[in-house]
C-alpha positions in Angstrom: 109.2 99.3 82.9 108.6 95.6 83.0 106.4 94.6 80.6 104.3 92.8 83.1 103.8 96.7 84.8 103.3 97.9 80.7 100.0 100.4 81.3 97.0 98.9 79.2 95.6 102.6 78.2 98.8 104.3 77.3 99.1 106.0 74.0 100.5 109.2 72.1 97.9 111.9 72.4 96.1 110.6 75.9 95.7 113.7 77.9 97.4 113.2 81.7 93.5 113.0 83.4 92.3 110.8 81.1 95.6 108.5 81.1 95.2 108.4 85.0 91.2 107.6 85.1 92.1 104.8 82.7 94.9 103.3 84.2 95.0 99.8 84.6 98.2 97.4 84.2 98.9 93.7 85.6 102.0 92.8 87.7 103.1 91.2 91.3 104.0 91.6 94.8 107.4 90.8 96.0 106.2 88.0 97.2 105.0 86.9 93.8 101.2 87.4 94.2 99.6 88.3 91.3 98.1 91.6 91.4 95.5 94.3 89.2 96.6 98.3 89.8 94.3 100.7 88.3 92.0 103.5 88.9 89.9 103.7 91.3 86.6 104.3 89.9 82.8 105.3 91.5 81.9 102.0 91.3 84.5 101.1 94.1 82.6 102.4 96.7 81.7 98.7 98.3 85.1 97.1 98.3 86.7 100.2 99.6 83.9 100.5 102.8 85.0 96.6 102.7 88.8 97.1 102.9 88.7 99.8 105.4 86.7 97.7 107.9 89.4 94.7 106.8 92.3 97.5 108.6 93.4 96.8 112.0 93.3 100.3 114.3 96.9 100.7 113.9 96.9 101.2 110.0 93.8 103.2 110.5 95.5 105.3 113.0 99.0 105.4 110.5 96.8 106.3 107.8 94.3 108.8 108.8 96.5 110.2 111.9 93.7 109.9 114.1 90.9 107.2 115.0 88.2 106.8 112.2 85.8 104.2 113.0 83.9 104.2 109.8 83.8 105.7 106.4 80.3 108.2 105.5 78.9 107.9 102.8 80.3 111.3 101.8 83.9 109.8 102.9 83.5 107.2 100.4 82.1 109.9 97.3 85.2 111.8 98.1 87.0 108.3 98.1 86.0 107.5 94.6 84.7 109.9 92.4 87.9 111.9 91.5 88.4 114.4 88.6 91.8 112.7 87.8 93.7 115.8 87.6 93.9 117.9 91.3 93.1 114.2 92.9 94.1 111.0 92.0 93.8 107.4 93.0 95.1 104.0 92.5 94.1 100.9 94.0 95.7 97.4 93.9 93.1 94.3 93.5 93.2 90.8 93.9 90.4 88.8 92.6 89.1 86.1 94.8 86.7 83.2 95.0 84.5 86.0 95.7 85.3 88.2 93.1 87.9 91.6 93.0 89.4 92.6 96.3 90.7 95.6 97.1 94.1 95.2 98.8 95.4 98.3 98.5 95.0 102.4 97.8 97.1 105.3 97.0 96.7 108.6 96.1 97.7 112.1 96.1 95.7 115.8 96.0 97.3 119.2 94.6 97.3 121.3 97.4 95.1 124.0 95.7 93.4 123.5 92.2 96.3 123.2 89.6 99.0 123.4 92.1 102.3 121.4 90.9 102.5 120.3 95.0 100.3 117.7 96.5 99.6 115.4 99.3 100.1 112.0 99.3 98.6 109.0 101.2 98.5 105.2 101.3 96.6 102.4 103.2 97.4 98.7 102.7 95.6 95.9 104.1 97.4 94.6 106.8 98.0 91.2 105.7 99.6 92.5 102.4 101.7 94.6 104.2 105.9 94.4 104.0 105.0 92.8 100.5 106.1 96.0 98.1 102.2 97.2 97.9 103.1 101.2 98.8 106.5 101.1 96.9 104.3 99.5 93.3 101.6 102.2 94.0 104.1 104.8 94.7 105.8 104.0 91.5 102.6 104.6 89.5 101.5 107.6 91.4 104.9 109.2 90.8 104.6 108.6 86.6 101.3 110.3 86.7 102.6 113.0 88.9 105.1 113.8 86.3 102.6 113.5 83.4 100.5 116.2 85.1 103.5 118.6 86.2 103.5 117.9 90.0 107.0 118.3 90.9 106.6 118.0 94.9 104.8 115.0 96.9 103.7 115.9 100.6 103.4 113.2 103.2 102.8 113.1 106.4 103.9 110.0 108.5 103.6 108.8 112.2 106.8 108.8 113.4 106.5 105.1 114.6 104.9 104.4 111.2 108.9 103.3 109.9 107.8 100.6 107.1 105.8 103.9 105.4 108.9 106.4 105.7 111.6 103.3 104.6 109.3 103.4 101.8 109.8 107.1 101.3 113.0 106.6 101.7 114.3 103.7 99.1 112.2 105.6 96.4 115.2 107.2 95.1 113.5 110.4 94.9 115.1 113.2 96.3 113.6 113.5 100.0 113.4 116.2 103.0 112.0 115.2 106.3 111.2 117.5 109.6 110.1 116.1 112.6 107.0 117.9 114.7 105.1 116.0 117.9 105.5 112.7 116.9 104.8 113.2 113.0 107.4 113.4 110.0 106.6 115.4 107.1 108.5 113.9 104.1 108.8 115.9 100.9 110.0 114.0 98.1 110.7 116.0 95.1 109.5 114.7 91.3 112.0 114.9 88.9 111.1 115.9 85.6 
């Protein structure tokens, strides 16, 4: 790991939820932009609601599989109180004139309590898009995985969606895809 990626909270002795509700670590884009990734935290709740308005209808549509105009308040509860352990989140930040902005979120959710298989999702603001924002999160989401025995990530991807599967696909991770009315369900296996 670079040591500009080097995780701010790990340590010998951290337990895997409490490792991944206290992530945070500093490093950059392809493109060189200087970004935050971290937990998502309760207190998110704003600049989430703010970044999912930010999304054009197409990555809502990639990301969500279906038209979602606006997030409930109970969407964004869900959103960003996690337990860490059956779901967990990472965003990538910015900070701006205006203070931290949330350019990115991904996440994934065991499929039942405890489950070592889980679903996995990503939304990226459109103008940090094609900038390595899915593959950095992915990266991240993957070492927590492993630290809390999830050995199988689920998504499920628009077939036209091809920037999320080429991301899916130059993961390295060992990868299975089936194709079913227009959507691709990728499983990418976690090695231990």
């Amino acid at each position: 790991m670079k040591d500009a990626q080097r995780p701010l909270c790990a340590g010998p002795g951290v337990s895997e939820d409490s490792y991944a509700a206290g992530f945070h670590a500093c490093t950059v884009l392809r493109d060189g932009t200087p970004v935050c990734v971290r937990a998502i935290r309760p207190d998110d709740k704003d600049r989430l609601r703010i970044a999912f308005e930010r999304l054009s209808s197409r990555s809502v549509y990639h990301r969500f599989l279906h038209p979602v105009k606006e997030l409930t308040f109970d969407d964004l509860r869900n959103l960003t109180e996690l337990d860490f352990h059956n779901h967990v989140g990472l965003v990538l930040t910015v900070e701006e004139e205006t203070g931290e902005t949330l350019i990115a979120v991904g996440r994934f959710v065991r499929a039942a309590p405890g489950a070592d298989i889980a679903e996995l999702g990503f939304a990226v603001a459109d103008e940090y898009q094609h900038h390595g924002a899915a593959t950095l999160l992915l990266e991240h989401l993957v070492g927590m995985a492993r630290r809390g025995a999830v050995r199988e990530f689920v998504a499920h991807v628009l077939e036209d969606n091809r920037e999320m599967l080429e991301v899916f696909e130059n993961s390295n991770l060992p990868m299975r895809q089936s194709f079913e009315h227009g959507v691709c369900r990728v499983v990418l296996s976690i090695p231990t």
